[in-house]
C-alpha positions as CSV (number, residue, x, y, z in Angstrom):
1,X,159.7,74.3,165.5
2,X,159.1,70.7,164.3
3,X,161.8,69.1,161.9
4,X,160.4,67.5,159.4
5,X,162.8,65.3,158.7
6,X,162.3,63.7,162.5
7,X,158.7,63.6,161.5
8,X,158.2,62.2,158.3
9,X,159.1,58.0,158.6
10,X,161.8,57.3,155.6
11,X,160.1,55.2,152.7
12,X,162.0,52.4,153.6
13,X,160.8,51.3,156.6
14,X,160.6,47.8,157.1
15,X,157.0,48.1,158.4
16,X,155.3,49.4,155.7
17,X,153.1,46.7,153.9
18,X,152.6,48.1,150.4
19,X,156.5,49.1,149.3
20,X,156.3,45.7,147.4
21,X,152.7,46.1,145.7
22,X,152.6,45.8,142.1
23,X,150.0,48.6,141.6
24,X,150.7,52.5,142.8
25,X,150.2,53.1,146.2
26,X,150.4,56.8,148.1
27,X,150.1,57.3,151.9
28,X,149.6,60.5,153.4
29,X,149.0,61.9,156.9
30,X,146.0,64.2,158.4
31,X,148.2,67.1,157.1
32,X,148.3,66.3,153.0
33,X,151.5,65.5,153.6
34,X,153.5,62.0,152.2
35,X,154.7,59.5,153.7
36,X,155.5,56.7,151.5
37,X,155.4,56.3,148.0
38,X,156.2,52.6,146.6
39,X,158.0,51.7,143.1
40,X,155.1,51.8,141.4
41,X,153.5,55.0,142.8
42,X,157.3,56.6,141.6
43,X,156.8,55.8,137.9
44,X,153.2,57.2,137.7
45,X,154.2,60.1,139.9
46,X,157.3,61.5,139.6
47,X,156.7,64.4,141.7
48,X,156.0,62.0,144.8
49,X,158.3,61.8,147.5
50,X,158.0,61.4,151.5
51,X,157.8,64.6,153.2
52,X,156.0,66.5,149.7
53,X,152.5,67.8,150.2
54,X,150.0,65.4,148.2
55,X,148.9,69.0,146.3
56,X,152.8,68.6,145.0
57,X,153.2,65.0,144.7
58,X,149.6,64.0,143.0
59,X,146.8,65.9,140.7
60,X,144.5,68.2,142.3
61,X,141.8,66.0,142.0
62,X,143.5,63.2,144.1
63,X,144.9,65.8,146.9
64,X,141.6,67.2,146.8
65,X,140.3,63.6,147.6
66,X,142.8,63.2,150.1
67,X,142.1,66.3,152.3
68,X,137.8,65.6,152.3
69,X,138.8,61.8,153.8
70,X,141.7,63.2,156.4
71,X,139.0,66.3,157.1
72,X,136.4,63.1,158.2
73,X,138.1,61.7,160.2
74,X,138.0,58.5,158.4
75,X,134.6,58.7,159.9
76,X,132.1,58.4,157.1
77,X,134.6,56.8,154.7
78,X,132.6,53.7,153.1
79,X,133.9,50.5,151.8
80,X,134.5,50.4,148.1
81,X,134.8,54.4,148.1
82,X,136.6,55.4,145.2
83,X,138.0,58.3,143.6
84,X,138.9,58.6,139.4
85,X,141.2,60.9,137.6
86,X,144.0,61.6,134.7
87,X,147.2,61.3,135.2
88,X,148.7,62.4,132.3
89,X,147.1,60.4,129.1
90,X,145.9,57.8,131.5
91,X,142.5,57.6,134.0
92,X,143.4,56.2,137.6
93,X,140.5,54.7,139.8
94,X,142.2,55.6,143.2
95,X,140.9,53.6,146.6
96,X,141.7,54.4,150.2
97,X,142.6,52.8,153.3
98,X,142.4,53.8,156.8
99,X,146.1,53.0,158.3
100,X,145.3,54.8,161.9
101,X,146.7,57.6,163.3
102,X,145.0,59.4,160.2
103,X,147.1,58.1,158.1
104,X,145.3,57.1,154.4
105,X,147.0,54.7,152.0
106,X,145.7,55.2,148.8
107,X,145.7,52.1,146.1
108,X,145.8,53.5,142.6
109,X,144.6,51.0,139.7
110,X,144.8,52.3,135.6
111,X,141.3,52.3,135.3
112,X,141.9,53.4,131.4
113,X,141.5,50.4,129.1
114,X,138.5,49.7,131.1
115,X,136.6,52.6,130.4
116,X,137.7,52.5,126.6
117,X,136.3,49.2,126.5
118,X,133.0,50.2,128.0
119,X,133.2,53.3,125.9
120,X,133.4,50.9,122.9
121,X,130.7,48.8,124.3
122,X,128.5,51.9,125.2
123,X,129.0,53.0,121.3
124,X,128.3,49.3,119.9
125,X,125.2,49.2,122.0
126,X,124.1,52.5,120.5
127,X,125.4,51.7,116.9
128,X,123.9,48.1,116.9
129,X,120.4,50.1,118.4
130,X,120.5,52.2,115.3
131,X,121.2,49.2,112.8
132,X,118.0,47.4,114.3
133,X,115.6,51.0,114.0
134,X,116.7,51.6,110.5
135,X,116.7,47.7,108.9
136,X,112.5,48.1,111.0
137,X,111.8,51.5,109.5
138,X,113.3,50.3,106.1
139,X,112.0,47.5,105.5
140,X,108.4,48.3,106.7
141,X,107.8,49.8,103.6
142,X,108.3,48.2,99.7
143,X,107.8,51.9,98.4
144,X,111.1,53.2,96.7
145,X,110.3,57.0,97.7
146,X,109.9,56.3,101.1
147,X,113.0,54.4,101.9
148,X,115.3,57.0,100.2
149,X,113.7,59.5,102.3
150,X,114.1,57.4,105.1
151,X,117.3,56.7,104.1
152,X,118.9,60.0,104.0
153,X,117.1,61.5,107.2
154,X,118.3,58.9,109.6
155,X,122.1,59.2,108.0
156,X,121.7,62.6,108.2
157,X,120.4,62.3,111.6
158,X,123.2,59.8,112.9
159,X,126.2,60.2,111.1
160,X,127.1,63.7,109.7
161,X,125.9,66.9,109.3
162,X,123.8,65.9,106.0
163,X,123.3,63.4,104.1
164,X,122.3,62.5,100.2
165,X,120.9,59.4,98.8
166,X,121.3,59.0,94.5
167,X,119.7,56.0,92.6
168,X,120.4,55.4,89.2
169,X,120.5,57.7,86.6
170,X,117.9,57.6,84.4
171,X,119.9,59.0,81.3
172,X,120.9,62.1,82.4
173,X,119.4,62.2,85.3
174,X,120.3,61.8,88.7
175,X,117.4,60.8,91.2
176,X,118.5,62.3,94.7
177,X,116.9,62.7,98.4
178,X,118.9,65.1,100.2
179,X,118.5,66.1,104.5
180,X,120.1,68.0,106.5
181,X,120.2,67.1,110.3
182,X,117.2,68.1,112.3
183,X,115.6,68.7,108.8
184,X,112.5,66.9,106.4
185,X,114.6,65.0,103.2
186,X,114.0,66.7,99.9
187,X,113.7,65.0,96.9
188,X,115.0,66.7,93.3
189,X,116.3,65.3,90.0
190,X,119.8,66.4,88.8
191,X,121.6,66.7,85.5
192,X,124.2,66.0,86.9
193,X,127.3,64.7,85.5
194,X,128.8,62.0,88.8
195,X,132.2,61.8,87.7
196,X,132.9,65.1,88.7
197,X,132.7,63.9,92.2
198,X,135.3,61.3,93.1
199,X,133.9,57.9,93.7
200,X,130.4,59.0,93.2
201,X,130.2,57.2,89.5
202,X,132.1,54.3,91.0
203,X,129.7,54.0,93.8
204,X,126.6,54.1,91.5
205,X,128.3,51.2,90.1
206,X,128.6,49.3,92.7
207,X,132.5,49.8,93.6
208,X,133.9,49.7,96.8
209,X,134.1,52.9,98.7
210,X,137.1,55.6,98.3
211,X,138.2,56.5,101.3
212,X,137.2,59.6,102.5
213,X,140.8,61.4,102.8
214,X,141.2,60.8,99.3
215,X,138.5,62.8,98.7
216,X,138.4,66.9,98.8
217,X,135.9,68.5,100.1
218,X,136.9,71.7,97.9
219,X,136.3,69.9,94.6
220,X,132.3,69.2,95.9
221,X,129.8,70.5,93.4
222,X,127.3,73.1,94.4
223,X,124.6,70.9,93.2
224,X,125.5,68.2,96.1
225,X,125.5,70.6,99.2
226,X,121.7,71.0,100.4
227,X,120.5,74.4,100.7
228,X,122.1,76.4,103.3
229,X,124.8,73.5,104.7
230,X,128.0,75.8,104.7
231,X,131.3,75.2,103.8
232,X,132.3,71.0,103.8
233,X,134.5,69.9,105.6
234,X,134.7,66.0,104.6
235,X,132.8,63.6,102.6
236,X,132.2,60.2,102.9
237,X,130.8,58.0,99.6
238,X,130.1,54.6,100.1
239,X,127.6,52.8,97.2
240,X,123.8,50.9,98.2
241,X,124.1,47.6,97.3
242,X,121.1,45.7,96.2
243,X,119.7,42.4,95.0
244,X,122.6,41.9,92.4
245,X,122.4,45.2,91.2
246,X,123.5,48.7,93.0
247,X,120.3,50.1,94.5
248,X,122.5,53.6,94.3
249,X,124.9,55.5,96.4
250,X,124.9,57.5,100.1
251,X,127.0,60.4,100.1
252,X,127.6,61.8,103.9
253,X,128.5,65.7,104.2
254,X,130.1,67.1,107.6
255,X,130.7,70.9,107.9
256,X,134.1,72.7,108.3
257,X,135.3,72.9,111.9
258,X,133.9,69.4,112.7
259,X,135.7,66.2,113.2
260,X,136.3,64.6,109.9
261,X,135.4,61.2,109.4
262,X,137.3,58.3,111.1
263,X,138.3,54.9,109.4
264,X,135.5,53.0,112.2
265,X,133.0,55.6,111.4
266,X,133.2,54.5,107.4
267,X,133.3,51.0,108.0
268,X,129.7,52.0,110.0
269,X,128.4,54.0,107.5
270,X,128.9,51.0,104.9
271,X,127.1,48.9,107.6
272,X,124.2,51.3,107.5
273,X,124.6,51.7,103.3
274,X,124.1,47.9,103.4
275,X,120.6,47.9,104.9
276,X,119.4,51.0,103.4
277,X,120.3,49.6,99.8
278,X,118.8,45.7,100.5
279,X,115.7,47.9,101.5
280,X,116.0,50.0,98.2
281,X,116.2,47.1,96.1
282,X,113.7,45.4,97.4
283,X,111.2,48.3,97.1
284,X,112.3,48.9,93.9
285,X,112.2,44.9,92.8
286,X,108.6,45.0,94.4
287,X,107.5,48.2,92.3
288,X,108.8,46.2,88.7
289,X,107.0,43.3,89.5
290,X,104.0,44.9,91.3
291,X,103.8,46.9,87.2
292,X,104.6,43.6,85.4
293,X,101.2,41.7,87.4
294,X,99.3,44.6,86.7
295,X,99.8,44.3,82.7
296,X,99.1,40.7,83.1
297,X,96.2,41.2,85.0
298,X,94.7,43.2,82.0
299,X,94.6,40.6,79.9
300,X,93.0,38.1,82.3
301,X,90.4,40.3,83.6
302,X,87.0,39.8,82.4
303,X,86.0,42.4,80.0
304,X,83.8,45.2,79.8
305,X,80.3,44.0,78.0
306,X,78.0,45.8,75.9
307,X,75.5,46.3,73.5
308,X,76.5,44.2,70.3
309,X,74.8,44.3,67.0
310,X,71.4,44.6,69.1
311,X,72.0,42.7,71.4
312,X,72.1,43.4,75.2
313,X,74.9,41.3,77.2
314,X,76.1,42.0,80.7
315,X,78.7,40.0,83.2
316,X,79.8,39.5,86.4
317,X,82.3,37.9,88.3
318,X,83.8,37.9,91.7
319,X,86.6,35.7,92.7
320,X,86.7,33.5,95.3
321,X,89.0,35.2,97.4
322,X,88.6,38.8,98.2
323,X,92.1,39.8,97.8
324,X,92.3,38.5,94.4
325,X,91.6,39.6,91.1
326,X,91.6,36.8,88.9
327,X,90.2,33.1,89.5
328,X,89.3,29.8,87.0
329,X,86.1,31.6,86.0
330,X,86.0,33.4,82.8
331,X,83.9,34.9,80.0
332,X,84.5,36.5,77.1
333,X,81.8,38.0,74.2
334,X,83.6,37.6,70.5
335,X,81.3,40.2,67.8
336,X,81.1,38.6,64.8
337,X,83.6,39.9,61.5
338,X,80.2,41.1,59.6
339,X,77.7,42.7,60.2
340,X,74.8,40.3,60.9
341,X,76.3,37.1,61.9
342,X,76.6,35.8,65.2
343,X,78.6,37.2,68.2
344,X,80.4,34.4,69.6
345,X,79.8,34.2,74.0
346,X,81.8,32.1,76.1
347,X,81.7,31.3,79.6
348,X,83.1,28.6,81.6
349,X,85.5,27.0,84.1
350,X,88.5,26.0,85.2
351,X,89.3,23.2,88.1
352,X,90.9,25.1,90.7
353,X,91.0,28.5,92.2
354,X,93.6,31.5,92.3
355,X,96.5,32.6,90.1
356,X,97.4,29.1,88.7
357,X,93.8,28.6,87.6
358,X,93.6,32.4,86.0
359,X,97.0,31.3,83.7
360,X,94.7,28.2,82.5
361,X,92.0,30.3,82.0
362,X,94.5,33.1,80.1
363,X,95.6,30.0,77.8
364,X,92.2,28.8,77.3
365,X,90.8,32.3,75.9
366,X,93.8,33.0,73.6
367,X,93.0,29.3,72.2
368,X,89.2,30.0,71.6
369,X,90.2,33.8,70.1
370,X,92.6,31.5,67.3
371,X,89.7,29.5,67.0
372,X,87.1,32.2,65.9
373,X,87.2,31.3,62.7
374,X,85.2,28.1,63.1
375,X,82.9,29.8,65.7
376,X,79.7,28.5,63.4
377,X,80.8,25.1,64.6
378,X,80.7,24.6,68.5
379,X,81.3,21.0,68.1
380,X,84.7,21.2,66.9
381,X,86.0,24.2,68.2
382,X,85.4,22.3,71.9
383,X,87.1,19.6,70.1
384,X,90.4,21.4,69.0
385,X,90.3,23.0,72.4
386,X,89.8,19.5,74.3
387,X,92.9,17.9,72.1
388,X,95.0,21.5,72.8
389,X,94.9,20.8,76.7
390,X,95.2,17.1,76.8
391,X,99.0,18.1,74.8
392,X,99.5,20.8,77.7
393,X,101.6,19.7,80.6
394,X,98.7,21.0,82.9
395,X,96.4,18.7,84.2
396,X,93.5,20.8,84.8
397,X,90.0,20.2,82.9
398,X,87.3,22.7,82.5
399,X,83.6,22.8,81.6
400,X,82.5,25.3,79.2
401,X,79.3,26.7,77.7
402,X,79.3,28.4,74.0
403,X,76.4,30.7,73.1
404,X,75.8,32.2,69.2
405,X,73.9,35.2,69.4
406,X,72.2,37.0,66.0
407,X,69.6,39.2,66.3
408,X,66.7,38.9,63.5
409,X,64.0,41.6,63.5
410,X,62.8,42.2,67.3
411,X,64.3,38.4,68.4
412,X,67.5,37.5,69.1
413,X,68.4,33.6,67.7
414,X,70.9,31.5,69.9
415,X,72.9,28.4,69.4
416,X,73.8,26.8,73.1
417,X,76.6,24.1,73.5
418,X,77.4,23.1,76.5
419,X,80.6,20.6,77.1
420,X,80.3,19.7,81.6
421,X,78.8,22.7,82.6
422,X,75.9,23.7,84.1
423,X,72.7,24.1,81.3
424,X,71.5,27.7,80.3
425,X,69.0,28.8,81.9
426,X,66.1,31.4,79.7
427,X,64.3,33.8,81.9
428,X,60.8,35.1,79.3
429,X,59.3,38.5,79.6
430,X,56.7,36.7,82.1
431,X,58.3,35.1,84.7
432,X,58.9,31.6,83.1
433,X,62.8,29.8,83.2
434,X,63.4,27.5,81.5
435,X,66.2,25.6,81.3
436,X,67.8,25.2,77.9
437,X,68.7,21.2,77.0
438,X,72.4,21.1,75.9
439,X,74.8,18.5,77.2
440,X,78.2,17.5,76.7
441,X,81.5,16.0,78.6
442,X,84.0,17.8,80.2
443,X,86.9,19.4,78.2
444,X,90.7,18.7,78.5
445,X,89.5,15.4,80.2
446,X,88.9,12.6,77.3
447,X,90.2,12.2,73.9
448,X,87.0,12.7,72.2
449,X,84.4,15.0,73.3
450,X,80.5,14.4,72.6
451,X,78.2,17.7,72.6
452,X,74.6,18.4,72.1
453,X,73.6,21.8,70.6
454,X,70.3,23.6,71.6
455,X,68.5,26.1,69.8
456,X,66.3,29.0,71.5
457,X,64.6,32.2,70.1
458,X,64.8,34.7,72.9
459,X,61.6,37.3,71.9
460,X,62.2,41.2,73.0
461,X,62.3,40.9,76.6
462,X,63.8,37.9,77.0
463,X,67.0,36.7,78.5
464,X,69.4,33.7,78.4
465,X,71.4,33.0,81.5
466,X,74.7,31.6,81.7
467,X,76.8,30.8,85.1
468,X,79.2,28.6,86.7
469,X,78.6,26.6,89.3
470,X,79.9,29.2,91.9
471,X,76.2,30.6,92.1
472,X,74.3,27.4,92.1
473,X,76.9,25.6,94.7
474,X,76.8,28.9,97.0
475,X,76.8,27.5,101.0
476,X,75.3,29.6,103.3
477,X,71.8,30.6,104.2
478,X,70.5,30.8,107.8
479,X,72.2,27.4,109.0
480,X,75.5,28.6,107.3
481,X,75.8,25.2,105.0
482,X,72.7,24.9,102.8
483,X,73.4,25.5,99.0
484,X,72.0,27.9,97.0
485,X,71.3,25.6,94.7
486,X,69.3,25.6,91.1
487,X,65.6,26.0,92.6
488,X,66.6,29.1,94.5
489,X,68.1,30.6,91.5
490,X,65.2,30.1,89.2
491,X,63.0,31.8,91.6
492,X,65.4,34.9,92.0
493,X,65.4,34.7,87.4
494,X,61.5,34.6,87.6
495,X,61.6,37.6,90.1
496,X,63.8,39.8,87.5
497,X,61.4,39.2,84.7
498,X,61.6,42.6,82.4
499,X,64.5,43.9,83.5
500,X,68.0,45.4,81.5
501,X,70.5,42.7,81.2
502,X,72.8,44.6,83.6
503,X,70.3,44.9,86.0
504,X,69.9,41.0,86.3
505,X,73.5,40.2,86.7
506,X,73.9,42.7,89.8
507,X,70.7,41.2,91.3
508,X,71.7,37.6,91.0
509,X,74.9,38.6,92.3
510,X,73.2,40.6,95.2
511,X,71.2,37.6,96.9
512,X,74.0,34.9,96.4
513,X,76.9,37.4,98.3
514,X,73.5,37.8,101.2
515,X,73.0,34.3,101.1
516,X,77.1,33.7,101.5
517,X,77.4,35.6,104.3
518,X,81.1,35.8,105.6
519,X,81.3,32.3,104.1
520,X,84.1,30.4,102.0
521,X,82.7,30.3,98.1
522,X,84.0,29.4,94.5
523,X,84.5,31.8,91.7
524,X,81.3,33.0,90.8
525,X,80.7,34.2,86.9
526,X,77.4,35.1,84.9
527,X,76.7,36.4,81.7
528,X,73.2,37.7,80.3
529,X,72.4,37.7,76.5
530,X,69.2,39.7,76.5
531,X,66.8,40.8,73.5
532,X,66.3,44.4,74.4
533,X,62.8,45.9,74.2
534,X,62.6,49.3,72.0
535,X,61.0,51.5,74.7
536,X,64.4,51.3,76.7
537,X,68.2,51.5,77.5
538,X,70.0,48.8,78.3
539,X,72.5,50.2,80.1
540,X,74.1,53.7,80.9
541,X,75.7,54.8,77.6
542,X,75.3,51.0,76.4
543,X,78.2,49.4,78.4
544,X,78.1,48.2,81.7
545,X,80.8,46.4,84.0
546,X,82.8,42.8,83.4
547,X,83.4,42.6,87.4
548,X,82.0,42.4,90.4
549,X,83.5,43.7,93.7
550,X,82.3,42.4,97.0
């Protein structure tokens, strides 16, 4: 029988390279069994000793590593081999050298703060991944609805078990889109009171967050667990801050028996609670103002036409771009206060295009309507209007053309002024046009303004027309840049001879969007003052459309 102590070599021995390493380092024979073990290797294992097995001295995993390299024979062991493991609270990365003699040396390093960091890393990655999906699905939409439900799934999805999003209270009423994970959000409205959940009224307000372990999860109302989420086991509320204003409050649910929330996992959720509610606000900022345009809109829209005291009138317009509604063209037809006077129609048009030319044109209507009381006199109500924009601030001009229409037995008597814009043009029952001599200077331009008034008897089945210079200025055509021009659009009046005043307005509206083609165009506006004929309808239910829709 061997002695081990003649065949183990003492720890000491002068020979052995590693006794003064700064990092653990174990070396074992072909048998498992140890033969040195430096300083270093004695702190981490206190078990280890020369002449110990390496099942005894180190964790299984390690011995376990040992006996597969001594079992090769060294033979298919390849550089940068390594082995990892706990030791105790700690994770080792352990490497091995051949020493001969199958003899293994293995060089321990504390792999451990390196894999927290690239644990941390690993998570940033995947938080910062998530940050970047939501802020893309959030603020791909400006509808409120969608980014609450967006909102809450993707919370409930990522950071608990379920998840809530509340707006605002509308008085007693709590807006709220709850999900559970794995589930479609829901979306209900509560009377609910918040201040029975702490931090929930504070959050709504805008306050910073309370932490979560102040809250308990006993004292949660039945009305904030979705349906069929179990017993709570912590809460997290952190508010949705908006533009200036709280855009509402996230409330994150995780069932009993699960981790509760962590102080990192907060601050995260606030990160996430800060995108949703930006995206929030701006929907709901977007929504206000998107209902605020639309009311204005209304009242610088043309209007619908009709049938007034006998007489026929139709309009059309279409602005020059096709995503807008409004433009500098405009018309409006004023009925006369009694019964038997003249309706008032005005048409004309303001320099420019787009939104800033549709305020002019808002300003320049509300300025004729106060001015209705002087409508017998077209003179001085262009006058009053001329001196009311040279005071404005806005430099725009316009040109303008007033009609009086009165109808007297089966004719209809007009009164045409026209102040820079293009001259009326009458279309008879047979084909004729003729165009209507009425001149004047351009309004909002000089201090005085000269006008000449025409009168015309329009007999039943004749029709006065009134346009802008949209029509007549029209490019397009087969060489893509010829104007429509005057000519063309008497011979398209002659060819509607006899027909309702609606009917006119679509069809001189018809061939100048043909002739335009896909082409760049002004504001186009016409009206028709008509003397009906008695053997028919104007128009369907005696109305017809103020717009035209490309």
């Amino acid at each position: 029988m061997v002695n081990d102590t003649e065949a183990v070599p003492a720890a000491s021995t002068v020979s052995f390279p590693w006794a003064e390493a700064p990092y653990p380092v174990l070396v074992a024979d072909d048998r498992a069994v140890v033969t040195v073990v430096n300083d270093a290797a004695g702190l981490v294992f206190p078990h280890a000793r020369p002449g110990v097995s390496m099942a005894e001295a180190a964790p299984e995993w390690l011995s376990a590593a040992h006996a597969d390299v001594a079992a090769s024979a060294l033979r298919r062991l390849e550089a940068g081999q390594t082995v990892q493991g706990p030791v105790g609270k700690r994770v080792f990365e352990a490497h091995p050298i051949a020493q001969g003699d199958g003899m293994v040396a293995w060089w321990l390093v504390d792999d451990t703060d390196h894999r927290l960091a690239r644990k941390a890393l690993h998570m940033e990655k995947e938080r910062t991944a998530f940050l970047t999906q939501a802020s893309n699905l959030l603020l791909s939409s400006l509808n409120l609805e969608r980014c609450m439900d967006v909102t809450a799934q993707m919370a409930a999805e990522h950071l608990a078990d379920a998840a809530l999003v509340i707006a605002p209270s509308h008085g007693r009423v709590l807006p709220v889109v709850s999900c559970l994970r794995s589930g479609a959000p829901t979306t209900t409205t509560l009377a609910a009171d918040p201040s029975m959940v702490p931090g929930l009224r504070e959050a709504l307000q805008g306050f910073p967050p309370v932490p979560s372990r102040w809250i308990d999860p006993a004292a949660a109302p039945d009305w904030l667990l979705p349906e069929g989420f179990g017993t709570v086991g912590s809460i997290v509320i952190t508010p949705l801050p908006g533009h200036g204003v709280p855009a509402g409050a996230l409330v994150l649910l995780r069932r009993s028996g699960h981790a509760a929330f962590t102080e990192g996992e907060e601050v995260f959720a606030r990160l996430f609670a800060a995108r949703a509610g930006a995206a929030m606000s701006a929907a709901r900022l977007y929504a206000e103002q998107a209902s605020i345009t639309e009311i204005l809109m209304r009242e610088l829209l043309p209007p619908t036409l009709h049938q007034v005291s006998g007489v026929d009138y139709a309009g059309g317009y279409r602005p020059s771009k096709s995503h807008e509604r409004v433009g500098g063209d405009f018309y409006d037809v004023h009925p006369a206060p009694v019964e038997g006077d003249a309706s008032l129609v005005v048409l004309g048009d303001v320099c420019g295009k787009g939104l800033q030319a549709a305020v002019m044109t808002g300003k320049i209507r509300n300025t004729m309507h106060a001015l209705l009381p002087m409508a017998d006199d077209h003179h001085r109500m262009l006058s009053l209007l001329n001196t009311s924009l040279l005071n404005t601030e806005n430099a725009r001009f316009a040109t303008m053309v007033l009609a009086s229409a009165a109808r007297t037995g089966s004719s209809v008597e007009l009164r045409l002024t026209s102040a820079g814009h293009p001259a009326p043009l009458i279309l008879r029952s047979d084909g004729r046009v003729e165009e209507v001599s009425t001149r004047g200077t351009l309004v909002g331009v000089l201090p005085s303004l000269s006008t000449e008034t025409a009168r015309v008897t329009l007999a039943a089945g004749d029709a006065c027309f009134l346009y802008t210079d949209g029509i007549s200025e029209a490019r397009g055509g087969p060489l893509g840049d010829v104007m429509f021009g005057e000519e063309r659009l008497k011979g398209v009046l002659s060819e509607c001879a006899g027909m309702p005043a609606e009917a006119v307005v679509e069809r001189v509206q018809m061939l100048a969007s043909q002739w335009l083609g896909d082409g760049d165009h002004d504001d186009m506006a016409v009206v028709v003052i008509s003397a009906p004929r008695t053997n028919h309808l104007s128009a369907v239910d005696g109305r017809t459309r103020g717009r035209f829709t490309a």
